[in-house]
C-alpha positions as CSV (number, residue, x, y, z in Angstrom):
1,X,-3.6,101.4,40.0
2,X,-5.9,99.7,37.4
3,X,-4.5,96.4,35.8
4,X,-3.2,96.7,33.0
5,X,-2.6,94.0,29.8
6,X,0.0,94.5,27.6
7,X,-0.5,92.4,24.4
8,X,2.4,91.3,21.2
9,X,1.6,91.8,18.1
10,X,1.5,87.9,17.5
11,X,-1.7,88.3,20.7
12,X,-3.1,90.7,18.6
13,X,-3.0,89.1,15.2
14,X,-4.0,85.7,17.0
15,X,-7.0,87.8,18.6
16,X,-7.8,89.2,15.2
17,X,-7.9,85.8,13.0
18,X,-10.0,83.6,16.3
19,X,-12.3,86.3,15.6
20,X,-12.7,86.1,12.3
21,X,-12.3,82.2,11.7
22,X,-15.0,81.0,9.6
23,X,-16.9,84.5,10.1
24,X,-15.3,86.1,6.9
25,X,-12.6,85.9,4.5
26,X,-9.3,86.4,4.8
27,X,-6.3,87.5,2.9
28,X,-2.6,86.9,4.5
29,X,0.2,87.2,3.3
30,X,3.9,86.2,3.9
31,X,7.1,85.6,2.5
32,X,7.9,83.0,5.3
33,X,6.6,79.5,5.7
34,X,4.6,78.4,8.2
35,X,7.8,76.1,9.3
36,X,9.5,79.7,10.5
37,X,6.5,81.7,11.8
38,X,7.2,80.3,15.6
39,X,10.2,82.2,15.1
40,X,8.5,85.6,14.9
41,X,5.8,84.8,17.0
42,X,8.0,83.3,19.9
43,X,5.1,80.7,21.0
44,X,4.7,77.8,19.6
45,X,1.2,76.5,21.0
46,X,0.2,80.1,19.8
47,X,1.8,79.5,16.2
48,X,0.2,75.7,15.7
49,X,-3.1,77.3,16.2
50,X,-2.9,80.5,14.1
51,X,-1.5,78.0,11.7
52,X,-4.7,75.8,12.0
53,X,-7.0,78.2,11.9
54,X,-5.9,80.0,8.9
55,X,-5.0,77.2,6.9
56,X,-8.6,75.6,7.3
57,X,-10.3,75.6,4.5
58,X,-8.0,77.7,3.1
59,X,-6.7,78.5,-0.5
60,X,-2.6,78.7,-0.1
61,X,-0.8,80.0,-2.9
62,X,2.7,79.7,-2.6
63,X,4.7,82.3,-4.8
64,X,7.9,81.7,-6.1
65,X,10.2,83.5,-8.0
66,X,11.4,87.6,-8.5
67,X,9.9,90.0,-6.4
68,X,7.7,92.4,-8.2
69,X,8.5,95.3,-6.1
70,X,12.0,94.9,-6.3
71,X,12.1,94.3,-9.8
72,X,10.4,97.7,-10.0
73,X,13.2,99.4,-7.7
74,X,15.8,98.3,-10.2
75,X,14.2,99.9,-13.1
76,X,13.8,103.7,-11.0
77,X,17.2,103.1,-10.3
């Protein structure tokens, strides 16, 4: 039986942005703050660096206010 690796979707997304740190731009978005993403990604050490490495040298534009999509659901409705 071969050995197999079974990575989260936080592994994956963490693989993804190592990869691409200062090889490329980047656009993420996210309608939580970085304060609550060790909830969704269940590791902190993990989360501290995604953190760092997405927030260096980066432009963060924080968004605030009604949702654009859901404004648009109200008026189909």
């Amino acid at each position: 039986m071969g050995f197999v690796i079974k990575l989260t979707g936080a592994e994956l997304l963490f693989q993804f942005c190592s990869s691409r740190y200062e090889k490329g731009s980047m656009i993420i978005t996210s309608n939580l703050d970085f304060s609550n993403w060790t909830q969704v990604f269940k590791d902190e050490q993990m989360t501290a660096a995604l953190a760092d490495r997405l927030t260096h040298r980066a432009h963060i534009l924080a968004m605030n206010g009604e949702s654009y999509r859901f404004k648009q659901s109200i008026k189909r409705a």
